[in-house]
N, C-alpha and C positions, 0 to 999 in steps of 0.2 A: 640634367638632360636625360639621365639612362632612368630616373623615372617615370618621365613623361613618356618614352619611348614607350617605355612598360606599361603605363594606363591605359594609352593609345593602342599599342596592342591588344590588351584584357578587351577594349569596349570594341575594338572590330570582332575578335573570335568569337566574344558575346551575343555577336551582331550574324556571328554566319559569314564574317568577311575573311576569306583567306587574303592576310599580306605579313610581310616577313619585314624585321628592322631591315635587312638592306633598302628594300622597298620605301619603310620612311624616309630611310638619310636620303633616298633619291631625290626623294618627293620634296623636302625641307633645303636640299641642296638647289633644287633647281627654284623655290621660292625664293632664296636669300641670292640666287645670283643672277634671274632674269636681267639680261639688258644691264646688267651691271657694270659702268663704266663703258660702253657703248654705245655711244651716240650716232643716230641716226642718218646716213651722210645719201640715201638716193635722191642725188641732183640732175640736173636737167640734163648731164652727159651720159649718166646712167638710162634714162629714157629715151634716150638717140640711139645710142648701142641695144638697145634689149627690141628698139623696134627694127632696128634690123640683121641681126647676129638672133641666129633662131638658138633656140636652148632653153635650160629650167635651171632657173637660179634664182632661192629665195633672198627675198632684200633682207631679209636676217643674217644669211650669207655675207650679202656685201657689205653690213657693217662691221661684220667681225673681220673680213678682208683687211677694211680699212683700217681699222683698228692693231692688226697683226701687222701690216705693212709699214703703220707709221710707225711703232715698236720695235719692231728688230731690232735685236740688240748683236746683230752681225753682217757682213757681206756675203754671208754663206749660201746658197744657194736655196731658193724656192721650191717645194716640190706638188707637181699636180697630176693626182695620179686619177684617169678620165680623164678625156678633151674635149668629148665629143663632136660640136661645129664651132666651138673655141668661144662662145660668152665668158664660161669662168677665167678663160686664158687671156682675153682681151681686157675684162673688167683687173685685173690682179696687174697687168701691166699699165692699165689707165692709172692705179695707186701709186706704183712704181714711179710714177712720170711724177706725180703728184707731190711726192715725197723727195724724190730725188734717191732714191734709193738704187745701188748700183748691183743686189742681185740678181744672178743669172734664174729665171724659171726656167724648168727644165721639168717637161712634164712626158706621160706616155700614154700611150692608148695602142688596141689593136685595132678597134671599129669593127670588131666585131661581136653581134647584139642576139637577147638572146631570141632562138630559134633559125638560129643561122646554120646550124652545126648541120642540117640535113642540105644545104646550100640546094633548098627549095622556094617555094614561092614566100614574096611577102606577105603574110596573114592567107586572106582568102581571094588575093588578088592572082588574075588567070595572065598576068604581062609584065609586073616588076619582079625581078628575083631578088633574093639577100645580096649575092656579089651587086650587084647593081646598086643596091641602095647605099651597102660599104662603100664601095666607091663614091659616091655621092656626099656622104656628109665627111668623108673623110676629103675630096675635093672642096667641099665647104669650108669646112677646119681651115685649109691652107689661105684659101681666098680671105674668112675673114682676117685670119692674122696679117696674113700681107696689104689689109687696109685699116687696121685699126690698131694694131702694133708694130707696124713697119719698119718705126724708126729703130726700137729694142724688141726685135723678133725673139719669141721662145725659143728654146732647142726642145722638140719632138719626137721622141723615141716612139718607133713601130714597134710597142714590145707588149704583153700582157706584163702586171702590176708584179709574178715573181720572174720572167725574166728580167726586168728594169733591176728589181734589185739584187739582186746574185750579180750581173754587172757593174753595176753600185759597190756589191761589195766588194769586186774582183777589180775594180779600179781600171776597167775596161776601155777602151778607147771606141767609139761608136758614131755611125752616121746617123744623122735626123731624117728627118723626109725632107727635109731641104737640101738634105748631099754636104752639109757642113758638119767638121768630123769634131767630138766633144770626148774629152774625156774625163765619164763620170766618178763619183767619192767622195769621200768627205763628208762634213758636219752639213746638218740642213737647219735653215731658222722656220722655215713655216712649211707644213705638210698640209695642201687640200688632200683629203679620201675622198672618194667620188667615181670607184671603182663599180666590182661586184657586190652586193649588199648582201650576197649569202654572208653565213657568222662565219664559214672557215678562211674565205677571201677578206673578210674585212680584218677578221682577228692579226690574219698573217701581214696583210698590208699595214695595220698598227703597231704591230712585234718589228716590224721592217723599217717602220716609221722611227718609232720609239729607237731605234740602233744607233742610229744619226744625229736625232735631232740633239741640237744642244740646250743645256739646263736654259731657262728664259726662253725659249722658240717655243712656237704655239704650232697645235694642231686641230682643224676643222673637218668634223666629219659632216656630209653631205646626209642627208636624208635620214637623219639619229633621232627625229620627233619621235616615232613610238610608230611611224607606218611598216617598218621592217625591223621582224623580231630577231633577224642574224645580227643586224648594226645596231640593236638596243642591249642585246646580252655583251656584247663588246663593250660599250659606253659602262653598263654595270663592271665589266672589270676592268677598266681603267679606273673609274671609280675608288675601287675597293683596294687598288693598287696602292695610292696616296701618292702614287708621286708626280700629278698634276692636278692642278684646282682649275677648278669650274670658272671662265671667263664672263661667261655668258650662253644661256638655253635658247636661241633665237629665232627660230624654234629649235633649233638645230644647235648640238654641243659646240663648243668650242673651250677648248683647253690651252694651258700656258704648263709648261714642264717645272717641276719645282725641284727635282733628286734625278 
């Protein structure tokens, strides 16, 4: 293997091509594990829900969902960190149903997006403001979950991704946006990311991940194809870590804990 590595390199620098061995193992990892052991599950529930729960969730997403859901190998708690108007929270608990799975999801969100920070207009619009529109998908959020997961409603933390878990670690006792009081800790079996996609947010939210989750629990990072260079240097060092392998690239990573 380490000479092929070594040929492959000689005929790119040859070639004027800068790339580095990490670069092939990525390249070679993400061949031998495309779709691997993931089968393809968007059925007809899935296209009721995505036409009306607004959101961005690729079906690559929902197989590795399903696939993480019907595996756990605990009752430990779900974690989904991003909610936005609740697709990925309604799809993760449609699994749940599906499985019989009796984890608690317990996800967080501020709903606040960027360019909000000057709590000015939205984009170049002269009538909606950010506070307005926060409010708005975060009134979303609740409506879809109180119609499409009603039966086993999330718990909802109002927190950005390092307070949720400083709380987490502090074994905290907190209210959701539903005014029902949860008290967070513990081991986690499946972590969606689907926060900030700068590399210092993502990194920290995976260091945050990685504290809890137990050996066999999987984690899925949202948006890891190669569109953001903060959540693709992260994926390289989980990578180079070794201590999860590659579930499936769909586009989007998805990992299983191995150490």
């Amino acid at each position: 293997m380490k000479s092929k590595i070594q040929t492959i390199l000689n005929i790119c620098h040859a070639r004027g091509v800068k790339v580095t061995t990490q670069t092939i193992l990525i390249k070679l990892a993400n061949l031998l594990s495309e779709d691997k052991n993931i089968p393809t599950i968007w059925i007809e529930y899935c296209n009721w829900l995505t036409f009306a729960n607004s959101g961005m969730l690729n079906k690559g997403n929902v197989n590795c969902m399903n696939h993480a859901i019907k595996n756990l190998c605990s009752d430990a708690p779900i974690v989904e960190i991003g909610s936005f108007c609740g697709l990925s929270t309604n799809m993760i608990t449609y699994f749940k149903e599906k499985y019989d799975k009796k984890n608690l999801l317990i996800s967080c969100d501020k709903w606040i997006f960027g360019g909000a920070e000057n709590e000015g207009s939205l984009g170049d619009s002269t009538t909606i403001k950010h506070s307005e529109y926060r409010e708005f998908v975060k009134e979303t959020f609740v409506r879809n979950i109180k119609m499409f997961s009603r039966y086993d409603l999330p718990y909802t933390i109002e927190f950005f991704s390092d307070e949720f878990f400083a709380a987490w670690h502090d074994l905290k006792k907190c209210r959701d946006i539903l005014n029902r009081e949860i008290t967070l800790g513990g081991p986690m079996s499946f972590c969606y990311i689907d926060g900030n996609h700068s590399y210092d947010y993502t990194k920290r939210d995976f260091e945050n991940c990685d504290t809890f989750l137990e050996v066999g629990g999987f984690v899925l990072f949202d948006d890891s194809a190669g569109s953001f260079p903060g959540v693709t240097n992260v994926i390289k060092e989980v990578i180079k870590s070794k201590k999860y392998n590659i579930i499936a690239k769909n586009p989007n990573y998805f990992f299983q804990k191995v150490k």
